[in-house]
ROSE-4610 file (N, C-alpha, C; in Angstrom, 1 decimal, always signed):
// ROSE-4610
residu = [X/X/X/X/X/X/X/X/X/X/X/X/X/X/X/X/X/X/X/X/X/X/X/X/X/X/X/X/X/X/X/X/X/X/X/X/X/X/X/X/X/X/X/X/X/X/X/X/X/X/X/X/X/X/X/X/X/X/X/X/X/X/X/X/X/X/X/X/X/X/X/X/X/X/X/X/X/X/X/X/X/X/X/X/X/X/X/X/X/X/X/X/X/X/X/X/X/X/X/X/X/X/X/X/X/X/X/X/X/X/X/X/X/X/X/X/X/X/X/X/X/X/X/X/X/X/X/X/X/X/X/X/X/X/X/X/X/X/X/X/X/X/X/X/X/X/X/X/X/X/X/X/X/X/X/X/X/X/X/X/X/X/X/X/X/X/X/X/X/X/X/X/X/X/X/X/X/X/X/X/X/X/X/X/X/X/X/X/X/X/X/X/X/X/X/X/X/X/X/X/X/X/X/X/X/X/X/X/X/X/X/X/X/X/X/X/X/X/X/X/X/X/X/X/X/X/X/X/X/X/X/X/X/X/X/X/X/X/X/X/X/X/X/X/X/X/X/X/X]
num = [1/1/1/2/2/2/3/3/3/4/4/4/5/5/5/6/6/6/7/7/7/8/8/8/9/9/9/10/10/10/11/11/11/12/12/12/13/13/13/14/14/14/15/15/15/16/16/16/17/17/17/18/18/18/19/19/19/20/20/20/21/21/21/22/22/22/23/23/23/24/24/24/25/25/25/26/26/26/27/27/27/28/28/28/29/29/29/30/30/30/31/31/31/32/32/32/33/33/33/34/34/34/35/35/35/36/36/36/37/37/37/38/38/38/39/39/39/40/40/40/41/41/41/42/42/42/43/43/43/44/44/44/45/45/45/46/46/46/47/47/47/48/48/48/49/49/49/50/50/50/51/51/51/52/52/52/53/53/53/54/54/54/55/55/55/56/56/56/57/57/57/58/58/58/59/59/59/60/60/60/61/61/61/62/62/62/63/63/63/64/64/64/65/65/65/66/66/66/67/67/67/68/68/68/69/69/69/70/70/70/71/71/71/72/72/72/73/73/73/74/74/74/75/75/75/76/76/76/77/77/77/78/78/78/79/79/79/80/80/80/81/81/81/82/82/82/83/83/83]
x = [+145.4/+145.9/+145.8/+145.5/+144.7/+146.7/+147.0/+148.0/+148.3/+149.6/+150.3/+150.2/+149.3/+149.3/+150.0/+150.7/+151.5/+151.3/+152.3/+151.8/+153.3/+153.3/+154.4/+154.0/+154.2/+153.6/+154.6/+154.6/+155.4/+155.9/+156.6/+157.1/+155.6/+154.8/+153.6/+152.6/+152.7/+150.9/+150.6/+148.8/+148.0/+146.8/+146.9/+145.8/+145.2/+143.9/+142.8/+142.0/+141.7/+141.0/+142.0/+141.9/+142.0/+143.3/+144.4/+145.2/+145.6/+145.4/+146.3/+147.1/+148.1/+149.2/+149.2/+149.4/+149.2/+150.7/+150.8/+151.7/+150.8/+151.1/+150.4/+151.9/+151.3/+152.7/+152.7/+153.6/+154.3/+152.9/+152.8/+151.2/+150.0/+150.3/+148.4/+147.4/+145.8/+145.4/+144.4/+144.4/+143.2/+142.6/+141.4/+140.2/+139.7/+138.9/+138.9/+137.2/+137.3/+135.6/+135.9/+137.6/+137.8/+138.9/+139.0/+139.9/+140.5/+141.6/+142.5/+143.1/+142.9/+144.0/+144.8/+145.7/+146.2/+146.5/+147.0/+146.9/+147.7/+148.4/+149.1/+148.6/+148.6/+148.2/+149.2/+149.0/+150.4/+149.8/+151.3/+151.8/+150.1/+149.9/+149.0/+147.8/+147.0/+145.9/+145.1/+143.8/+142.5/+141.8/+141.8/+140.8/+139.6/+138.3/+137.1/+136.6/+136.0/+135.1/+134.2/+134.3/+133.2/+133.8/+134.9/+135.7/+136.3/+135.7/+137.0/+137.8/+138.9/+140.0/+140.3/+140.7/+141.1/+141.7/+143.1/+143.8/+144.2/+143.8/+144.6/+145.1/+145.2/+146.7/+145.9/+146.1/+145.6/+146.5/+146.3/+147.5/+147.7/+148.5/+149.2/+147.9/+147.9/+146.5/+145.1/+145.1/+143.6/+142.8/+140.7/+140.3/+139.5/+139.2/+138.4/+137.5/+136.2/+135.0/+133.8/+132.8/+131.5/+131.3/+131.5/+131.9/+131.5/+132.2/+131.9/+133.3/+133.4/+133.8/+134.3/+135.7/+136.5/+137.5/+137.9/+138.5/+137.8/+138.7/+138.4/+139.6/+139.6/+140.1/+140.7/+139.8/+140.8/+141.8/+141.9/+142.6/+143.0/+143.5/+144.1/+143.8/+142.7/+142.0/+142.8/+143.0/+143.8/+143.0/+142.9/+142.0/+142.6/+142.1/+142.7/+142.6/+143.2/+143.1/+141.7/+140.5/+139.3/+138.5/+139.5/+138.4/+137.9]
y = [+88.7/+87.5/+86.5/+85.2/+84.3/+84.1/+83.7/+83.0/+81.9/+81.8/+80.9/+80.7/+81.9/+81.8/+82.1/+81.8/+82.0/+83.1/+84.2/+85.7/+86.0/+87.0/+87.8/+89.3/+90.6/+91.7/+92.6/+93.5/+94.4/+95.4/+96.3/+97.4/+98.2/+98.7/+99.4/+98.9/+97.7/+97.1/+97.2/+97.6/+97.4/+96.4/+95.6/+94.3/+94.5/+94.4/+94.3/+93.6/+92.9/+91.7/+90.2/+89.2/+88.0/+88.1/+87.4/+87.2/+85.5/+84.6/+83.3/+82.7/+82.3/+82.0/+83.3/+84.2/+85.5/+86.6/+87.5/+87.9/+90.1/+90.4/+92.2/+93.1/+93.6/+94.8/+96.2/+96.6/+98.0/+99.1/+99.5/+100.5/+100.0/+98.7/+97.8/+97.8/+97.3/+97.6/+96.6/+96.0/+95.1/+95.3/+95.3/+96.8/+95.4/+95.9/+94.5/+93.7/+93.1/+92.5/+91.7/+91.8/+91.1/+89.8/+89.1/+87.9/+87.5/+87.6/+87.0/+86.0/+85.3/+83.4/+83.3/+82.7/+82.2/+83.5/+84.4/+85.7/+86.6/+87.5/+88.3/+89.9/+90.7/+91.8/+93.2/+93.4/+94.6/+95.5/+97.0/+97.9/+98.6/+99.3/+100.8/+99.9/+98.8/+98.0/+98.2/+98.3/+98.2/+97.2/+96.6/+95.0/+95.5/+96.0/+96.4/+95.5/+96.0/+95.1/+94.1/+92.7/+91.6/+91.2/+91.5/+91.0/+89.4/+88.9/+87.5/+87.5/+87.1/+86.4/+85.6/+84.9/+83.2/+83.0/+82.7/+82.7/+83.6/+85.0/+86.2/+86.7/+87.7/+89.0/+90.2/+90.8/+92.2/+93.1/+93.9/+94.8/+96.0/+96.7/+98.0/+99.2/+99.3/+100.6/+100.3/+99.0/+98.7/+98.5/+98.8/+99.3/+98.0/+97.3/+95.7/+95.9/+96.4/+96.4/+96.0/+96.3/+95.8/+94.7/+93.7/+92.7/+91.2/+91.2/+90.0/+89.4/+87.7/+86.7/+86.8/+87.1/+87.3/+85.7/+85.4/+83.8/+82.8/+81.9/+80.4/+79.3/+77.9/+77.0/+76.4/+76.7/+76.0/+76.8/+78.3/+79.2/+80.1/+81.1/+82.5/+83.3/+84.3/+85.9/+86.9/+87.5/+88.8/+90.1/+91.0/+91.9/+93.5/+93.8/+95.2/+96.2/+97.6/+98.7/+99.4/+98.6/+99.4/+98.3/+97.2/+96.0/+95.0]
z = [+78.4/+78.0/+79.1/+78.8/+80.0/+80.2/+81.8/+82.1/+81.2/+80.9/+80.4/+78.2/+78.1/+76.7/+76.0/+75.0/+74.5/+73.4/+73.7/+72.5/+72.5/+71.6/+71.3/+71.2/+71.8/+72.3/+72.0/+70.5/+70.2/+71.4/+71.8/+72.6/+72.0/+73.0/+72.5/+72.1/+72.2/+71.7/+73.2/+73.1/+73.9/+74.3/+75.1/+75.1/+76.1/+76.1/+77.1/+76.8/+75.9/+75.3/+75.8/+74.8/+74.8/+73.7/+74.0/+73.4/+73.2/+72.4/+72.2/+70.7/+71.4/+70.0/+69.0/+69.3/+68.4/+68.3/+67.5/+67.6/+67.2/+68.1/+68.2/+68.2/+66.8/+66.2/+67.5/+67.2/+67.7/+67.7/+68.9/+68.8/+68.3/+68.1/+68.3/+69.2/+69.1/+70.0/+70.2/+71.4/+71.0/+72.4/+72.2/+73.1/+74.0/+75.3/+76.0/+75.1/+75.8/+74.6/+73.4/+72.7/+71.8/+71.8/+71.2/+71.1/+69.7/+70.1/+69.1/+69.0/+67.9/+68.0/+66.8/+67.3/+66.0/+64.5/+65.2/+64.2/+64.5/+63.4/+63.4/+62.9/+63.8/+64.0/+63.9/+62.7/+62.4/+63.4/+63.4/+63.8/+63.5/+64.9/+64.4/+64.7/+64.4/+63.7/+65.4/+65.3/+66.5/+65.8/+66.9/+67.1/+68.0/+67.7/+68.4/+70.0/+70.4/+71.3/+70.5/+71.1/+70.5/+69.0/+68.7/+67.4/+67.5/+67.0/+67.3/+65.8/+65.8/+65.2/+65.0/+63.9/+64.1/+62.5/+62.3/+61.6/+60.8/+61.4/+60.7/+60.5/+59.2/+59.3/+59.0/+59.8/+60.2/+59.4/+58.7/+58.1/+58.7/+58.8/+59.3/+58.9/+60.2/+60.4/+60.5/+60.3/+60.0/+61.2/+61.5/+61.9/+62.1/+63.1/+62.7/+63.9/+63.3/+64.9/+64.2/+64.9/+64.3/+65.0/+66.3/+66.9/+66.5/+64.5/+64.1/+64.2/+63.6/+63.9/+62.4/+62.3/+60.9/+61.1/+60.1/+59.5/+60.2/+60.4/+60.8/+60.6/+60.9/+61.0/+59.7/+58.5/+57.6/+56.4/+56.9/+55.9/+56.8/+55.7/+56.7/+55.9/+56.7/+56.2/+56.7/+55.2/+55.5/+55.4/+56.5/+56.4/+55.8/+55.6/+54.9/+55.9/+55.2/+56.0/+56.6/+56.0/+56.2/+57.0/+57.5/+58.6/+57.6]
């Protein structure tokens, strides 16, 4: 997470990626190579290498790799348990 960004980091999430304005549930994981904005990332959920985020909700357990570029700027994509 770059200095000074503003996140919220459950007891147990793990970040090695890019974290901003975001909120990472209890035993999350976001692997280094990826970035997260503006998005909320349940309990259990892996964010891959080369994944970006941008206006999401990530749901409980879910698996998000393949290192594409999920939402955007004018809505909010909710991803399911299978990415």
């Amino acid at each position: 997470m770059p200095p000074g960004t503003p996140a919220l980091l459950a007891s147990g999430a793990h970040v090695e990626g890019t974290v901003e304005r975001s909120i990472i549930g209890t035993g999350a994981v976001v692997e280094a190579g990826a970035t997260v904005r503006r998005s909320v990332v349940m309990d259990g959920a892996r964010i891959g290498p080369g994944v970006t985020l941008t206006n999401c909700i990530v749901t409980t357990g879910a698996q998000v790799s393949g290192g594409s570029h999920r939402g955007g700027e004018d809505a909010v994509t909710v991803i399911g348990p299978n990415g």
